[in-house]
Structure formats: structure tokens, C-alpha cells
N, C-alpha and C positions, 0 to 999 in steps of 0.2 A: 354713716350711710351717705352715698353720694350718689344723687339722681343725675341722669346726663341729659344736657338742655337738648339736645338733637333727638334723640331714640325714647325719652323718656324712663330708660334702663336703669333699675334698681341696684348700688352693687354695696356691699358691706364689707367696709376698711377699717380694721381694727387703727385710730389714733393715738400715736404717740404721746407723749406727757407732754414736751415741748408747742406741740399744737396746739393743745386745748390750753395752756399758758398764753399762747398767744392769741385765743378764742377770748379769753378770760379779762385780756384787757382792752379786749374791742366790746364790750359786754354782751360774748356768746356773738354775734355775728362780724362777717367778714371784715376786713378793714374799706374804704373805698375805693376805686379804682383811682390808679396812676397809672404816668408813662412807662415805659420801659424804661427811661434814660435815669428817670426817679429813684424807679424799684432799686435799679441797679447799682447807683450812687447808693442808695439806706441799706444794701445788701455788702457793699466795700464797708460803712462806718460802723458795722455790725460786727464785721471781721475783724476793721481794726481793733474793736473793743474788746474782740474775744481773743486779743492778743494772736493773729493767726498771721504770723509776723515772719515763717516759712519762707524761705526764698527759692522761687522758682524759678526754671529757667527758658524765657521767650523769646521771641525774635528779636524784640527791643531790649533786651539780656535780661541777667538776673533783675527778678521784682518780687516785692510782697505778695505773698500768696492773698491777702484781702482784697489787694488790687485785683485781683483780677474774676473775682466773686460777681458774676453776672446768674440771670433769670437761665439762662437757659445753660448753668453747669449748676443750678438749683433743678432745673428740668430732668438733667440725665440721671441728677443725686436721689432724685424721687424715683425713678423709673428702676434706678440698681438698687434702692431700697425696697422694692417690692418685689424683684427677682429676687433676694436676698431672702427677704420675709416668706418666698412661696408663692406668693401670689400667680394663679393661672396666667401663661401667656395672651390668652385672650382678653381676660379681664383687663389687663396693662394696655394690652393693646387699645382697647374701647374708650378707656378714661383716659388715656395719655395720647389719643390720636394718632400711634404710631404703629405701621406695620407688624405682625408678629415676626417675619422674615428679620426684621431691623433689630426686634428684640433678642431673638434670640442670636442674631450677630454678631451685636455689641455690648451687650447685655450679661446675656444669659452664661454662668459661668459656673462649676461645680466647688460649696462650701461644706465641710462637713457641720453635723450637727451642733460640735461644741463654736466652732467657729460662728455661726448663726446666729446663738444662744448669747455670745459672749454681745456681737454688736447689737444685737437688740439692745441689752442689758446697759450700754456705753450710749446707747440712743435715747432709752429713758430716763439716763441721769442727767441728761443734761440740762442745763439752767438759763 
């Protein structure tokens, strides 16, 4: 369940395995607040770890896909996870602060049902 600080709007998010894993070693609540610059460093050493060793290719040329693991391609990852999952466009929009226009823009994109089915599936296995 997630109340939103603004509107006081009830909305119910079915969580992932991986989240309540990571509920579970903050015992059940949040972790604390950090910077961006933080998150974003422990979100690279995460990737390192999970071997996400993919070479991409950016303006400063090929790099490690970990390197470049910021908050806000965690941002977009949630938001295509929830179009993904179903989740109404308005709901997204409400908890993620982003226009529905925006959503369904860049976002919003047709999966079949096995397709769905499979990433969820690859979402809850993860460790």
C-alpha cells in the first residue's frame, strides 16, 4: 500500500520479492535518507556486483552498463515496470509525479500476455 504525502491517496502496489528483501534487511522500514550523488555511487557498486558488466555505448564511448546505473534510469525502470504490470495510467501518474501524456509517450508500449507473464516471473526471481 502506498499513501502519497501530497493528496493523502490510498493506492495498492502489489511488491515484488526483491523489495520486501530489501524491506527485510532495513527491519521492515525504509533505509535513511541520502544524496543523490550516494544513492547513485551504491546503485553503480550494486551493478558491479551483479556482474552487469554490458558494454554500452555513450558519448564518452563504450562503458560498463553498472556505470551508468543512476536514480533516475531506476526512476524510468519503475515507471515501465508498472506499465508493464498494468497498472492504470493515472495511478502511475499520481505516485511517480509524471504526466499521463509523458506516460503514455514514452512509456506506454503493447506486451503480449506471455511476454508479461515471463518478466514478472524473471522479476521475482531475482536475488
Amino acid at each position: 500500500m502506498l499513501i502519497e504525502n501530497k493528496t493523502g491517496n490510498v493506492h495498492r502496489i502489489r511488491r515484488l520479492n526483491i523489495f520486501n528483501q530489501v524491506l527485510e534487511r532495513w527491519n521492515n522500514e525504509f533505509p535513511p535518507d541520502i544524496t543523490g550523488q550516494k544513492m547513485n555511487k551504491r546503485l553503480q557498486i550494486i551493478g558491479e556486483k551483479l556482474e552487469l558488466n554490458r558494454m554500452v555505448i555513450v558519448k564518452e564511448g563504450p562503458t560498463p552498463l553498472f556505470k551508468k546505473l543512476t536514480s533516475k534510469v531506476g526512476r524510468k525502470t519503475f515507471i515501465s515496470q508498472l506499465v508493464i504490470a498494468g497498472v492504470p495510467h493515472d495511478i502511475i501518474a499520481s505516485i511517480t509525479d509524471t504526466s499521463i501524456d509523458v506516460i503514455k509517450k514514452h512509456y506506454a508500449k503493447s506486451y503480449s500476455q506471455e511476454q508479461l507473464d515471463a518478466y514478472t516471473e524473471r522479476l521475482n526471481n531475482l536475488r
